[in-house]
N, CA, C and O atoms as a GROMACS GRO file, in nm:
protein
  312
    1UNK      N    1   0.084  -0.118   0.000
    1UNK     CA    2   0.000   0.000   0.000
    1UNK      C    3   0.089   0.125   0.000
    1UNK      O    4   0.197   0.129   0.058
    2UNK      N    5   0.039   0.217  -0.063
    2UNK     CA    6   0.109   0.351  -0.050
    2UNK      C    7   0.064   0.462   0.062
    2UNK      O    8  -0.044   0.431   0.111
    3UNK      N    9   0.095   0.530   0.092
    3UNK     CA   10   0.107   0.600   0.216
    3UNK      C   11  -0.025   0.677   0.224
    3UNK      O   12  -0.044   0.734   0.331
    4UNK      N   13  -0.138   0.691   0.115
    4UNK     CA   14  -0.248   0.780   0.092
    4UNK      C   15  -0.326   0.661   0.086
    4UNK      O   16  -0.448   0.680   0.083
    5UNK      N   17  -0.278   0.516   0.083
    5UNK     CA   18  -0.395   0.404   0.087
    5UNK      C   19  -0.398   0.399   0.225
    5UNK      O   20  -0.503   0.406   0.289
    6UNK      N   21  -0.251   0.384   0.292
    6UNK     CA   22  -0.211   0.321   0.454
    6UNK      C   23  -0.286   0.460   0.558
    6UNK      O   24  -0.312   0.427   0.674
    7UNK      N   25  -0.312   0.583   0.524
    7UNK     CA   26  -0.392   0.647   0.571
    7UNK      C   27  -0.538   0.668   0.582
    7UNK      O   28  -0.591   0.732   0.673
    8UNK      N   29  -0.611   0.600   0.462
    8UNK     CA   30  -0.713   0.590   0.468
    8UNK      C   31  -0.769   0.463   0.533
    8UNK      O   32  -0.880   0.450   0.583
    9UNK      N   33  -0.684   0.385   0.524
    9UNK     CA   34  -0.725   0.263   0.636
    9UNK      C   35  -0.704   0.285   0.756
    9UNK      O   36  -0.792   0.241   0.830
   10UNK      N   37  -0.580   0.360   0.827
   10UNK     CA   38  -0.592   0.390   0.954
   10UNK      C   39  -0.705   0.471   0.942
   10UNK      O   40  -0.791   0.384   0.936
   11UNK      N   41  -0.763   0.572   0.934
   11UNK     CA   42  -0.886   0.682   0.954
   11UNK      C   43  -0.994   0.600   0.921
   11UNK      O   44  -1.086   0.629   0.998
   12UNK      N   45  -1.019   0.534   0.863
   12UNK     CA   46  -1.145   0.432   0.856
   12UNK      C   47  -1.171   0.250   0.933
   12UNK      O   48  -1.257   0.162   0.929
   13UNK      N   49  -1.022   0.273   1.002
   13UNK     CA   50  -1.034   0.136   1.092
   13UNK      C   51  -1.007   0.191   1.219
   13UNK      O   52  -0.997   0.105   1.305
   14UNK      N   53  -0.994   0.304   1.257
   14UNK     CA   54  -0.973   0.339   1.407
   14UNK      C   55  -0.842   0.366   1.455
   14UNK      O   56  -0.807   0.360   1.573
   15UNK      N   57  -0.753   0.402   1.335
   15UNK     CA   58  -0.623   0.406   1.363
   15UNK      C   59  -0.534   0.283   1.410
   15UNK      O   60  -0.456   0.276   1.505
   16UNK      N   61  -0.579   0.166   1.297
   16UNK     CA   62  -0.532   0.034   1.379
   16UNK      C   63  -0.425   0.034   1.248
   16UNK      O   64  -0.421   0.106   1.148
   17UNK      N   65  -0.331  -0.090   1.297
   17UNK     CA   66  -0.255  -0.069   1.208
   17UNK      C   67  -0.228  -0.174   1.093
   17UNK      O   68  -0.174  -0.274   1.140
   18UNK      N   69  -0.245  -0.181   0.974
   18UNK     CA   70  -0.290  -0.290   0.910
   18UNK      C   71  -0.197  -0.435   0.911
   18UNK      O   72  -0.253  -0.544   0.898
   19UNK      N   73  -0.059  -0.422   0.926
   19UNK     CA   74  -0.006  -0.527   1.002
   19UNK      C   75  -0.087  -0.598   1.126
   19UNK      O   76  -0.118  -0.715   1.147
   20UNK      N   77  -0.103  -0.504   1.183
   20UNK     CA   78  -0.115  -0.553   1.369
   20UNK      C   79  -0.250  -0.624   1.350
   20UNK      O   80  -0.264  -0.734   1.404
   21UNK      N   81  -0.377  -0.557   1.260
   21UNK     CA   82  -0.459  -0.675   1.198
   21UNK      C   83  -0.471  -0.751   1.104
   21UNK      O   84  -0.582  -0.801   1.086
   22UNK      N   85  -0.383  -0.777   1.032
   22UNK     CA   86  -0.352  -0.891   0.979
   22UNK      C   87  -0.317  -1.022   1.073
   22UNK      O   88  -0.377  -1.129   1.064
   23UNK      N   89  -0.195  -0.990   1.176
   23UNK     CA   90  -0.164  -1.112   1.258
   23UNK      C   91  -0.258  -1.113   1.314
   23UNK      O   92  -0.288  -1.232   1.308
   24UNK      N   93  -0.356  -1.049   1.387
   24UNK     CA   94  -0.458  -1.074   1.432
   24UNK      C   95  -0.534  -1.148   1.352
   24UNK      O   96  -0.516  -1.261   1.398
   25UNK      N   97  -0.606  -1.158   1.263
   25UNK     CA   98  -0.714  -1.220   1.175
   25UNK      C   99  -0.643  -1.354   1.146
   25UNK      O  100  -0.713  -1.455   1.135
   26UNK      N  101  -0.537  -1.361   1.137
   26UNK     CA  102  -0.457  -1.478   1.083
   26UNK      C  103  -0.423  -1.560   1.215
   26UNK      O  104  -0.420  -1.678   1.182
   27UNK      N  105  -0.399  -1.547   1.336
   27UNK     CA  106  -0.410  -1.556   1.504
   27UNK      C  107  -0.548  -1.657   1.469
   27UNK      O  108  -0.558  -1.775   1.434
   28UNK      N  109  -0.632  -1.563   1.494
   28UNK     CA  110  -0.813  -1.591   1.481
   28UNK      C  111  -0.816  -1.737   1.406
   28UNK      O  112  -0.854  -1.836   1.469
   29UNK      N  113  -0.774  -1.746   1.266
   29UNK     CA  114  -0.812  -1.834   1.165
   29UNK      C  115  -0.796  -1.991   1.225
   29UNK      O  116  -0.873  -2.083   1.254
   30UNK      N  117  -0.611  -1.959   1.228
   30UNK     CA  118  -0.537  -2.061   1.311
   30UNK      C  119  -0.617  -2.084   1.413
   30UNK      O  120  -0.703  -2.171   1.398
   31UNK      N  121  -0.609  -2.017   1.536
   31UNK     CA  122  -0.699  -2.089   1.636
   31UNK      C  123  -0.854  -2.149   1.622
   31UNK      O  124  -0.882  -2.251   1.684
   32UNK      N  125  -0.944  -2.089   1.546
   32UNK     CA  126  -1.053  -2.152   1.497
   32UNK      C  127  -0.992  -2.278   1.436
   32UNK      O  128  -1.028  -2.384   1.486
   33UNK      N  129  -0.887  -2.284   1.314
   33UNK     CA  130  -0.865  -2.450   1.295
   33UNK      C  131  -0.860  -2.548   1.358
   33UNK      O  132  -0.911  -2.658   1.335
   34UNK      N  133  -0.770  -2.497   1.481
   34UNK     CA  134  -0.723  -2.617   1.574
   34UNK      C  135  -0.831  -2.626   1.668
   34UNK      O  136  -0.833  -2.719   1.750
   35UNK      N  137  -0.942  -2.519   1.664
   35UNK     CA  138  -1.039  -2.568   1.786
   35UNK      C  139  -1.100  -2.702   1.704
   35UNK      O  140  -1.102  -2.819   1.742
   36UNK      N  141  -1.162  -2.631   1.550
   36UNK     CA  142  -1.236  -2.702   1.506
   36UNK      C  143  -1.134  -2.883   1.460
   36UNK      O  144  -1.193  -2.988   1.439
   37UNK      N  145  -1.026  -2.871   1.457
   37UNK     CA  146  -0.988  -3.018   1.474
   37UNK      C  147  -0.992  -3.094   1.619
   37UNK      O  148  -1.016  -3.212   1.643
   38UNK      N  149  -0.959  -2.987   1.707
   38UNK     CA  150  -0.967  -3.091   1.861
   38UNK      C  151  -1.114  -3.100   1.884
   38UNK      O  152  -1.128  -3.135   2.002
   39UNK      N  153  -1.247  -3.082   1.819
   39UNK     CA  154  -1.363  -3.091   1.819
   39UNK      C  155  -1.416  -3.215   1.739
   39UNK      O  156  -1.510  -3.288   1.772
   40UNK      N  157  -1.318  -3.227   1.600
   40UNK     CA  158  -1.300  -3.334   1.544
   40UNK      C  159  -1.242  -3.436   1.609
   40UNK      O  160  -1.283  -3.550   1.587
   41UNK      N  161  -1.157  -3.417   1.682
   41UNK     CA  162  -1.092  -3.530   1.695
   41UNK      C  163  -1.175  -3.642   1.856
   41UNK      O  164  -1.166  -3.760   1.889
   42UNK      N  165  -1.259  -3.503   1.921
   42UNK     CA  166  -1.324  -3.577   2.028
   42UNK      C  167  -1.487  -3.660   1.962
   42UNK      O  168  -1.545  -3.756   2.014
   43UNK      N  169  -1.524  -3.591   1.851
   43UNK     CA  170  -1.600  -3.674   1.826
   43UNK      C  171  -1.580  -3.818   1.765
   43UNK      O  172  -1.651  -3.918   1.776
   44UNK      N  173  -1.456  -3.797   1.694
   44UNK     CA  174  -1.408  -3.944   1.647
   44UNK      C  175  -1.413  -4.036   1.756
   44UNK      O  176  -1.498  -4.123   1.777
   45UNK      N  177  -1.247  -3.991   1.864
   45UNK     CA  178  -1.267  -4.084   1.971
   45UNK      C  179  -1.364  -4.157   2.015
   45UNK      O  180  -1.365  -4.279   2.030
   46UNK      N  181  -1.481  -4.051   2.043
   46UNK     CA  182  -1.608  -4.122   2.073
   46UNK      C  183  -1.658  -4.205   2.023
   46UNK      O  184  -1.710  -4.287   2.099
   47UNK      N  185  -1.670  -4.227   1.882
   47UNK     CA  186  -1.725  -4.307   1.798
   47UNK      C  187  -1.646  -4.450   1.811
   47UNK      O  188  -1.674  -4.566   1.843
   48UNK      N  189  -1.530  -4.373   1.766
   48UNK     CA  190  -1.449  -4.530   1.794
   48UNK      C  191  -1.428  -4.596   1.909
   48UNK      O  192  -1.359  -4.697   1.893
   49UNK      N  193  -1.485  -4.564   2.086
   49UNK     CA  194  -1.435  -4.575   2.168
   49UNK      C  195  -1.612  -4.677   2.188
   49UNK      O  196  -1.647  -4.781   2.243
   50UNK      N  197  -1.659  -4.601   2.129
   50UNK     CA  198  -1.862  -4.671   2.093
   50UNK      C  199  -1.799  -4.787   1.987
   50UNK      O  200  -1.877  -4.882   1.994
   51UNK      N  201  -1.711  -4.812   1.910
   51UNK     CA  202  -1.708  -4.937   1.761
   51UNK      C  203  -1.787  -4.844   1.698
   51UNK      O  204  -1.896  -4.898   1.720
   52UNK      N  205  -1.817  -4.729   1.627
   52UNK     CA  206  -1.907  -4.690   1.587
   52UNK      C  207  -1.835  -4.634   1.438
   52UNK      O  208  -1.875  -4.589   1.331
   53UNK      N  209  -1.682  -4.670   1.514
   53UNK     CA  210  -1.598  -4.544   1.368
   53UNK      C  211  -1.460  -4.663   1.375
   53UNK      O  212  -1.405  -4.687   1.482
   54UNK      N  213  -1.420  -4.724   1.257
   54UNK     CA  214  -1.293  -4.804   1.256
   54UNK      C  215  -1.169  -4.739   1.294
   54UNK      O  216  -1.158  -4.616   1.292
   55UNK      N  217  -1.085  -4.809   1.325
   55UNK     CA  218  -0.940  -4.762   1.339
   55UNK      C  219  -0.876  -4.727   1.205
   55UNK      O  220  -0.758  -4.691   1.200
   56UNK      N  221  -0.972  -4.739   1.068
   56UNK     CA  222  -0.877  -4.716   0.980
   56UNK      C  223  -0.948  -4.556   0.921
   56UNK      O  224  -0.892  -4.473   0.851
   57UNK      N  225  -1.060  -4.553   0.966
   57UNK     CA  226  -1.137  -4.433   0.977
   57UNK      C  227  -1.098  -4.288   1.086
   57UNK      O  228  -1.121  -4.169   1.067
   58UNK      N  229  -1.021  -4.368   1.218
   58UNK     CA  230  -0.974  -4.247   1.296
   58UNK      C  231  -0.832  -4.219   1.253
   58UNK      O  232  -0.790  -4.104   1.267
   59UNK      N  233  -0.762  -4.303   1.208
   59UNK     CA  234  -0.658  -4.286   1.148
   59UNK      C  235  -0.605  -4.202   1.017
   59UNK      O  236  -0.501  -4.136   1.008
   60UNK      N  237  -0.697  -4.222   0.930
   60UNK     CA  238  -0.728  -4.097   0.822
   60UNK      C  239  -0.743  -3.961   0.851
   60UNK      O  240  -0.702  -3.859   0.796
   61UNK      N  241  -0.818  -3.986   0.963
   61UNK     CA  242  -0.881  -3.831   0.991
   61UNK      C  243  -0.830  -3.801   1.078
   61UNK      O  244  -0.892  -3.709   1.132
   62UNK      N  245  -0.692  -3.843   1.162
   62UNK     CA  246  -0.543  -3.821   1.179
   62UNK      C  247  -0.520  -3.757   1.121
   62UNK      O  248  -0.571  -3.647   1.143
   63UNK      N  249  -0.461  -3.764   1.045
   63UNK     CA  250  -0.346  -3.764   0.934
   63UNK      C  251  -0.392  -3.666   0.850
   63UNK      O  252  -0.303  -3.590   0.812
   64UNK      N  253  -0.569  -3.630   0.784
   64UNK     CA  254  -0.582  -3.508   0.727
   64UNK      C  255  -0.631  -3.418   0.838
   64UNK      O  256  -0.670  -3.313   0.787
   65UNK      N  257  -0.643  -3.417   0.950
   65UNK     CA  258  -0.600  -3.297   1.029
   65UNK      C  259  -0.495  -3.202   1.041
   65UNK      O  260  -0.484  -3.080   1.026
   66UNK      N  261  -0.390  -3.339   1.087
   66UNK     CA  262  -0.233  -3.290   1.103
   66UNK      C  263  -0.185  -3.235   0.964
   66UNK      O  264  -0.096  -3.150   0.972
   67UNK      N  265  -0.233  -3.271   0.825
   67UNK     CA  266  -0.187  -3.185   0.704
   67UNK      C  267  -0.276  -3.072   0.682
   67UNK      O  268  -0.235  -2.986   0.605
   68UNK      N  269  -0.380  -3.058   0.730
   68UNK     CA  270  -0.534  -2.924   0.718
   68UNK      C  271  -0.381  -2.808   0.817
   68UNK      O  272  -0.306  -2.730   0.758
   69UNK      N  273  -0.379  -2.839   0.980
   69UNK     CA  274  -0.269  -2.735   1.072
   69UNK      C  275  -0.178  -2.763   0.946
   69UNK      O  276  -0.252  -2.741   0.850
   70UNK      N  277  -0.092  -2.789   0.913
   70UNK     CA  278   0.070  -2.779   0.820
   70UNK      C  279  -0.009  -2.674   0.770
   70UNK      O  280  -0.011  -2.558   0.812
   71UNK      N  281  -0.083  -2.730   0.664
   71UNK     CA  282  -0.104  -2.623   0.525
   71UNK      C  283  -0.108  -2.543   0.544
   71UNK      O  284  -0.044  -2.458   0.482
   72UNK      N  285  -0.201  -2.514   0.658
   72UNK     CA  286  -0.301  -2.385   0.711
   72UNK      C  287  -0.145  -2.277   0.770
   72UNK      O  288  -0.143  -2.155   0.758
   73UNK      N  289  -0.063  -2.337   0.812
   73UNK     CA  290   0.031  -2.254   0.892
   73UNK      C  291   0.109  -2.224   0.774
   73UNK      O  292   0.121  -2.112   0.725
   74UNK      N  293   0.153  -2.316   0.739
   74UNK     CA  294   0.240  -2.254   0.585
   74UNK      C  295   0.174  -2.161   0.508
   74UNK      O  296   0.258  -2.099   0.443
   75UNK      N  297   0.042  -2.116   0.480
   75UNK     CA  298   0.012  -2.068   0.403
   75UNK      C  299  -0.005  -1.933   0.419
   75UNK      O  300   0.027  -1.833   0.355
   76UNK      N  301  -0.105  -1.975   0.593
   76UNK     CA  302  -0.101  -1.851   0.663
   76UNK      C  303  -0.004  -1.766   0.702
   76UNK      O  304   0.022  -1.658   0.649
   77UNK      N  305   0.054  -1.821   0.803
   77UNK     CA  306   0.158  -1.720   0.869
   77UNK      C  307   0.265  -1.764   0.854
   77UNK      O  308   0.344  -1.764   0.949
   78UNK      N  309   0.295  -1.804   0.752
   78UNK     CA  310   0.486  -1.792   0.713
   78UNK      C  311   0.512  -1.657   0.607
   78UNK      O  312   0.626  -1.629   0.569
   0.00000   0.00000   0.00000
């Protein structure tokens, strides 16, 4: 942004600073992921702890969790 864009966003966001919300929103994202996988991951348990969900079923959904956080961090905040 140029210095007549980076001013009109401070005066129309409250004088925040568009870095400082960026890591913020990107903070936010990340933590919504990982809630919404440790939310995933207690309903699995359950299922499988009921026979309700296979071991080759909690195991998948392992494994595309733990690559959903990678991606999500690489993409996001590196």
């Amino acid at each position: 942004m140029n210095d007549a864009q980076r001013n009109a966003f401070k005066v129309a966001s409250g004088n925040a600073d568009p870095a400082m919300l960026s890591k913020l929103f990107i903070g936010a994202l990340l933590a919504l992921l990982i809630l919404w996988v440790g939310w995933g991951f207690v309903h699995v348990y359950r299922g499988y702890a009921a026979r309700h969900v296979t071991e080759q079923a909690l195991v998948r959904f392992a494994i595309r969790s733990v690559l959903l956080i990678i991606i999500g961090i690489y993409l996001f905040a590196s």
